[in-house]
C-alpha positions as CSV (number, residue, x, y, z in Angstrom):
1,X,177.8,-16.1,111.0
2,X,179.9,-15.7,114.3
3,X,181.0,-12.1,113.1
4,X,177.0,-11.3,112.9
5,X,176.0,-12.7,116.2
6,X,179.0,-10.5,117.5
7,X,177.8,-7.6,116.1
8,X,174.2,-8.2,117.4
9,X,175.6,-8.5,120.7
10,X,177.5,-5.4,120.6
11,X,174.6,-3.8,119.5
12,X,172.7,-4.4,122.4
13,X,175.3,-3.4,124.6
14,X,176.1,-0.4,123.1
15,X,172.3,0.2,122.9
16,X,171.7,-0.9,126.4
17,X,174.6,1.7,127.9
18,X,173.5,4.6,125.8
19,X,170.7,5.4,126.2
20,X,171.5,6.1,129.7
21,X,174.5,7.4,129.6
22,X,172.9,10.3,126.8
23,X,170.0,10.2,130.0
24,X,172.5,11.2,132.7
25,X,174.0,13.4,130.1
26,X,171.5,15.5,129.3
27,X,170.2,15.6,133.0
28,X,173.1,17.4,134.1
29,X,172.8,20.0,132.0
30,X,169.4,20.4,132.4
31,X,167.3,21.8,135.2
32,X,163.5,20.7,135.7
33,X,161.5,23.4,137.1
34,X,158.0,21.9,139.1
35,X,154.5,24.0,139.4
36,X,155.0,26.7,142.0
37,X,158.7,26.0,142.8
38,X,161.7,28.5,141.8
39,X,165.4,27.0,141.3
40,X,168.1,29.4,142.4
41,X,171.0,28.9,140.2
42,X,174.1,29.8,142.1
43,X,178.0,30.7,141.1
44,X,181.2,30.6,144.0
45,X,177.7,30.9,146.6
46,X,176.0,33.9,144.7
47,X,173.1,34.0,143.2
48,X,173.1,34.7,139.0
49,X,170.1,33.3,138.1
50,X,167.0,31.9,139.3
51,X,164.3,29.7,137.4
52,X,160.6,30.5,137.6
53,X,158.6,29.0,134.6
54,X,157.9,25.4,135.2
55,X,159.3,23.0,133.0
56,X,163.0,22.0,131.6
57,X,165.7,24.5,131.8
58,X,169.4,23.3,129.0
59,X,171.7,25.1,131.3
60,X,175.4,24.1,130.6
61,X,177.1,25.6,133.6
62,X,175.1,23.3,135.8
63,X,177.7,20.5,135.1
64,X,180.5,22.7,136.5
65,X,181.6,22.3,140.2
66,X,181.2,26.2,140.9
67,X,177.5,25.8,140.0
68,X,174.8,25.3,142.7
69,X,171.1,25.2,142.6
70,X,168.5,25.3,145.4
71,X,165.0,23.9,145.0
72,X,163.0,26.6,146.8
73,X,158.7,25.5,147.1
74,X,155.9,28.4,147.3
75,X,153.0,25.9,147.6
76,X,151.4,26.3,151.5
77,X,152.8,24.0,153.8
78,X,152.5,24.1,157.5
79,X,154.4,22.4,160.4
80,X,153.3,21.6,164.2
81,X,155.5,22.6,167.3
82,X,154.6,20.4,170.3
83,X,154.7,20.8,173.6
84,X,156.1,24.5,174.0
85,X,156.2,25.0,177.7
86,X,155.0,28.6,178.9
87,X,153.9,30.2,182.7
88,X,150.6,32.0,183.0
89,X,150.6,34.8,184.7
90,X,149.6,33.2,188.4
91,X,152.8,30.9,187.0
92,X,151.0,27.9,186.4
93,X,153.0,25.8,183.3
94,X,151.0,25.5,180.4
95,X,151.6,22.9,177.8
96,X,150.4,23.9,174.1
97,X,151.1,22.8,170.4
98,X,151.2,25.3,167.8
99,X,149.7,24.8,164.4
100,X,151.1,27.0,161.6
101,X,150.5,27.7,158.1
102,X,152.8,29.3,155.4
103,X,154.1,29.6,152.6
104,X,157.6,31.1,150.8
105,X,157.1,34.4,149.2
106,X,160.4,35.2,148.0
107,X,162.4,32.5,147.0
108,X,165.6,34.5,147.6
109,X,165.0,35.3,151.3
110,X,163.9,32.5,152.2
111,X,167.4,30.9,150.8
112,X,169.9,33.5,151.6
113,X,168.1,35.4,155.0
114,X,167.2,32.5,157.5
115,X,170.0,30.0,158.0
116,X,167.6,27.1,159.3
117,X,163.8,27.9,158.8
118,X,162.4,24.9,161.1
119,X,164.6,26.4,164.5
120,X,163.5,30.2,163.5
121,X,160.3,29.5,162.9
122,X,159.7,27.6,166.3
123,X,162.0,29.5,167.9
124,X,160.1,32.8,167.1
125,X,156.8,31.2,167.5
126,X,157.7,30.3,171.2
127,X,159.0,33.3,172.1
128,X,155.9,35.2,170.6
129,X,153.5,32.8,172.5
130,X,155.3,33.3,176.1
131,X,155.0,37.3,176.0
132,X,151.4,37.1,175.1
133,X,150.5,33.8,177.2
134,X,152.5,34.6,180.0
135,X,150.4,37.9,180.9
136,X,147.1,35.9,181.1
137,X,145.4,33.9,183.4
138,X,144.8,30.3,182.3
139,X,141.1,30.6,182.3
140,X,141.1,33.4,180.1
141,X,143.9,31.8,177.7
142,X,140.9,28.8,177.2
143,X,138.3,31.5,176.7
144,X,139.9,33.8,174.0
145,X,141.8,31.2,172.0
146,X,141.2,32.7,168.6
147,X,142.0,36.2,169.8
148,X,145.2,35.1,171.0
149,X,145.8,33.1,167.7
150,X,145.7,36.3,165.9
151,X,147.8,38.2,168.3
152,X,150.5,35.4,167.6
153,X,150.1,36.0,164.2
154,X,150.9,39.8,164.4
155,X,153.2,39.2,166.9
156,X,155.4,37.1,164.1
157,X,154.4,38.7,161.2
158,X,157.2,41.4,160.5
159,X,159.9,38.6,161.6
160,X,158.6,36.3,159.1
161,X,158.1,38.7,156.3
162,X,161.7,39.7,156.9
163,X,162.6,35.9,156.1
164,X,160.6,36.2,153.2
165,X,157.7,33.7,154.7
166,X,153.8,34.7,155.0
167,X,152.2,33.2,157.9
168,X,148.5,32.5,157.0
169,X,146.6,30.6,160.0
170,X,148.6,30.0,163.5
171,X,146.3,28.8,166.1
172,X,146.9,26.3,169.4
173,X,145.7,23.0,168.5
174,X,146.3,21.2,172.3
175,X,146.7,22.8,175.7
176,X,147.4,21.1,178.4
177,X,148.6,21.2,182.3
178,X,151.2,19.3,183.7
179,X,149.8,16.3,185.9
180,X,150.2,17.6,189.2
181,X,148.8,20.7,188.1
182,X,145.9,19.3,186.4
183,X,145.4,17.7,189.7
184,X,145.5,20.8,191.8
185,X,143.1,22.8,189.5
186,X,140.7,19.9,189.7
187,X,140.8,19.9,193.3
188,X,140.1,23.7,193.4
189,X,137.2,23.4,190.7
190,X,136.0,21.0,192.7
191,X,136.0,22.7,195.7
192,X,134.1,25.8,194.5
193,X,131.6,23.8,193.6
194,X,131.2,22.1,197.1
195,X,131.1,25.9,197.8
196,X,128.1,26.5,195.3
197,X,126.8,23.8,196.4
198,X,126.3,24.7,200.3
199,X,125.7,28.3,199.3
200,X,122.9,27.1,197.3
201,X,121.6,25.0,200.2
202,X,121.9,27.3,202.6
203,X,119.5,29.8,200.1
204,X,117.4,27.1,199.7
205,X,117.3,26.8,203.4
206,X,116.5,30.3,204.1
207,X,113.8,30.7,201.3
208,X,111.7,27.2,203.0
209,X,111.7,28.8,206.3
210,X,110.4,32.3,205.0
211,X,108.0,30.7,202.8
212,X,106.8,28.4,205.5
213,X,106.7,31.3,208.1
214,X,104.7,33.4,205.4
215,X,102.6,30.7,205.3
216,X,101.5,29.9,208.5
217,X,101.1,33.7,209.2
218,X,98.3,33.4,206.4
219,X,96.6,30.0,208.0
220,X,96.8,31.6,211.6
221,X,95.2,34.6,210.1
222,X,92.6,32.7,208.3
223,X,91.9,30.4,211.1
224,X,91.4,33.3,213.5
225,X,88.4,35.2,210.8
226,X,87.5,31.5,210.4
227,X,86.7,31.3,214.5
228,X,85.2,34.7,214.4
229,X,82.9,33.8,211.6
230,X,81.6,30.5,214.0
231,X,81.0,32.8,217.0
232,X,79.0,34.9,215.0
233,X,77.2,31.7,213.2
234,X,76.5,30.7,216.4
235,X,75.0,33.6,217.6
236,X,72.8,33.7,214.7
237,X,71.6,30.4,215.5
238,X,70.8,30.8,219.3
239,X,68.9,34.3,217.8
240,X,66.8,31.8,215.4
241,X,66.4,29.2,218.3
242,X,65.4,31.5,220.9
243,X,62.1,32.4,218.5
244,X,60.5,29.1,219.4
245,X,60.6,28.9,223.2
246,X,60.3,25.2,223.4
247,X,62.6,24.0,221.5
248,X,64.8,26.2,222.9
249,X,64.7,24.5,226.2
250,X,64.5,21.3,224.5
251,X,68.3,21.9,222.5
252,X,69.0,23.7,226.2
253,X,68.5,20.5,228.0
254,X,69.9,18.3,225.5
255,X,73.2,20.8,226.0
256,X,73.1,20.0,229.6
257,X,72.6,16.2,229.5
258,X,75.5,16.2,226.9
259,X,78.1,18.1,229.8
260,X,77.3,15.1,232.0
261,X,80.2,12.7,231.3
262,X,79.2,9.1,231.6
263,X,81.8,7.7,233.0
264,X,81.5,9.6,236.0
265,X,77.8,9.4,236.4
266,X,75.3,7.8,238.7
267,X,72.0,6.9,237.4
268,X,69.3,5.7,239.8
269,X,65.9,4.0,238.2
270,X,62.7,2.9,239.5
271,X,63.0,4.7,243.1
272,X,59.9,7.0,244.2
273,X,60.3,10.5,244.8
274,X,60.8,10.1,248.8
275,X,63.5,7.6,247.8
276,X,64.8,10.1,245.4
277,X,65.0,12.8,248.2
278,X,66.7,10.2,250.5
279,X,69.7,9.8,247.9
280,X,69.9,13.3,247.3
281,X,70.5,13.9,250.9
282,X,73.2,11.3,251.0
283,X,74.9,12.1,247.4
284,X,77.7,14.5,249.3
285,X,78.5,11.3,251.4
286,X,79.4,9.7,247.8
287,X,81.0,12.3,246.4
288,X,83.1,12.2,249.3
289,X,84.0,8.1,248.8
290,X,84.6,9.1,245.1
291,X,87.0,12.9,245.3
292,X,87.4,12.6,241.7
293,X,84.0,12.6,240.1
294,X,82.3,15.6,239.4
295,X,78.7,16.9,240.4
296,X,76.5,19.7,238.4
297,X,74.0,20.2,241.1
298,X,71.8,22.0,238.8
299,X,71.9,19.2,235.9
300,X,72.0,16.3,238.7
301,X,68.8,17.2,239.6
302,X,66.6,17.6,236.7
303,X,68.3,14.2,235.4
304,X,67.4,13.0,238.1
305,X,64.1,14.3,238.3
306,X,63.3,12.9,235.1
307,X,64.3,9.5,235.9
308,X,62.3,9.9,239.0
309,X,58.9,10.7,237.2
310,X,59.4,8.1,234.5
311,X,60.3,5.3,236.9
312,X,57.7,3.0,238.2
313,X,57.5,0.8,241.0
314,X,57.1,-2.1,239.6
315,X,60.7,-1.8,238.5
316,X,63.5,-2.7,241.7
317,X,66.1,-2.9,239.3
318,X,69.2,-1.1,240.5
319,X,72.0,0.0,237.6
320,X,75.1,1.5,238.1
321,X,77.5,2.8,235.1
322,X,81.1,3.5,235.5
C-alpha cells in the first residue's frame, strides 16, 4: 500500500516538472514569428537567416550562445517629440511638438544601419524643422502648417529610407511661444489694434463731417429756391389782391395796424376831433418823455383818426396800454 501511494506521489512530481521542463525545452529551440514582424537570426553578430512567415520556427542553433535573434516590427507606429525649441527668422523661439508616423521597411536596416532609432529619428526631425522653421516668420509658420509638414517630410525622407524607415504623416501637433514672448506678441497685437481702431475713428470722423457738410450744402440750397419760391408766391398774391381795390386797402391797413407794436403804443378814446388835434400837437412833447418808443406818423394818424370818428362823447373814459 505504502509502495503505491509512493509511486502516485512520484507521479505527480515527475508529471508536475515535466511538462515544463519539455515547455522550456522546446521553447529554446523554437522561434515564434508574430503577424507583420521578421526575426533576424544572427551567428558571432552576423546575420544568416531571418524569419518572415508568421508562426513557429524548430531552430536548434537557437540554444547555442553564438546565436542571436532580433524581433524587428513592420506594423505603423508613430512616436511624439516635444518641445523642440527653434528661432524664426525675426529670432523669436518657437516651441513645437512633432507628430510622426512610420513604419520599418526593411527589417535588416533598420537593425544593422541606425544604432538607436528613437535619438536619429528626433535628432533628424529637429534638425529638418530648424532649416525650414527658422527661415520663416512666425505668422506665416501658423498659416502654412500643412505645407511645412510636407516639406519636413521630404526634408527627412532620403535619411529615413537610408535607415530602412518610411515616414508616412509628420505634422506639428502644438506650437507655442515662450511666456515672455507670448506676452510681447500680445502686447504688439494689441497695440495694432488700438491703431485700427483710431484709424478707423478717425475715417469715421472724416466721412460725418463731409456727409454733414454735403448735407447742409443741399438744405442751404433748398432753403434758398424755397425763399425764392415765397417771394414769387407773394407777388402772385398782391397781383390777385390788387384786382379788388377795396380789399386791397382793407389787407393794406390791417398790414399797417399789425407794424404798430402794442407795447409801445398810445391809444386815446372818446376825445373830439379838436381834442384829437390838441394831442397831436403835443405827441412830440411825449415822445420826448419816452426816447425809446417809436412813432409811424403816417399809421399814428389814421389810428388815430379812426378812434376819433368812432368815439362818442358820452364816453370820458381815458385808457392807457403799456
Amino acid at each position: 500500500m505504502k509502495h503505491e501511494v509512493l509511486q502516485l506521489i512520484l507521479g505527480i512530481v515527475f508529471g508536475t516538472f515535466t511538462i515544463p521542463l519539455i515547455f522550456l525545452i522546446c521553447k529554446a529551440f523554437i522561434i515564434q514569428v508574430d503577424n507583420e514582424t521578421n526575426i533576424l537570426m544572427c551567428r558571432f553578430g552576423k546575420l544568416v537567416k531571418i524569419f518572415k512567415k508568421p508562426g513557429l520556427h524548430f531552430c536548434f542553433e537557437k540554444i547555442l550562445p553564438t546565436c542571436q535573434t532580433i524581433s524587428v516590427s513592420l506594423k505603423k507606429d508613430f512616436r511624439t517629440f516635444e518641445e523642440i525649441h527653434i528661432n524664426d527668422l525675426s529670432g523669436t523661439t518657437i516651441i513645437i511638438d512633432l507628430w510622426v508616423e512610420f513604419n520599418i521597411t526593411c527589417p535588416v536596416k533598420a537593425a544593422f544601419q541606425v544604432e538607436n532609432l528613437e535619438k536619429s529619428l528626433q535628432s533628424t526631425l529637429t534638425s529638418a524643422a530648424t532649416s525650414i522653421l527658422g527661415t520663416l516668420e512666425f505668422k506665416q509658420i501658423l498659416s502654412n502648417r500643412n505645407a511645412l509638414n510636407q516639406k519636413i517630410k521630404d526634408e527627412i525622407k532620403n535619411e529615413t529610407l537610408r535607415w530602412g524607415i518610411t515616414v508616412d504623416k509628420i505634422f506639428i501637433s502644438k506650437l507655442s511661444l515662450l511666456p515672455e514672448v507670448s506676452q510681447q506678441l500680445f502686447d504688439t497685437v494689441a497695440a495694432r489694434l488700438e491703431k485700427a481702431k483710431a484709424d478707423i475713428e478717425e475715417v469715421g470722423r472724416l466721412d460725418a463731417q463731409l456727409l454733414e457738410a454735403e448735407t447742409s450744402s443741399k438744405v442751404a440750397a433748398l432753403v434758398a429756391e424755397a425763399k425764392g419760391q415765397y417771394s414769387l408766391c407773394i407777388g402772385n398774391a398782391y397781383q390777385k389782391l390788387a384786382q379788388n381795390p377795396e380789399l386791397f386797402d382793407a389787407y393794406t391797413k390791417l398790414y399797417e395796424y399789425s407794424l404798430i407794436k402794442p407795447h409801445r403804443t398810445i391809444a386815446f378814446q372818446g376825445f373830439s376831433d379838436e381834442e384829437m388835434f390838441a394831442m397831436q400837437g403835443s405827441l412830440p412833447q411825449i415822445l420826448s418823455y419816452d426816447e425809446t418808443s417809436t412813432f409811424n406818423p403816417h399809421t399814428q394818424n389814421h389810428f388815430m383818426q379812426n378812434i376819433s370818428q368812432k368815439s362818442t362823447s358820452s364816453h370820458k373814459k381815458n385808457e392807457i396800454s403799456p
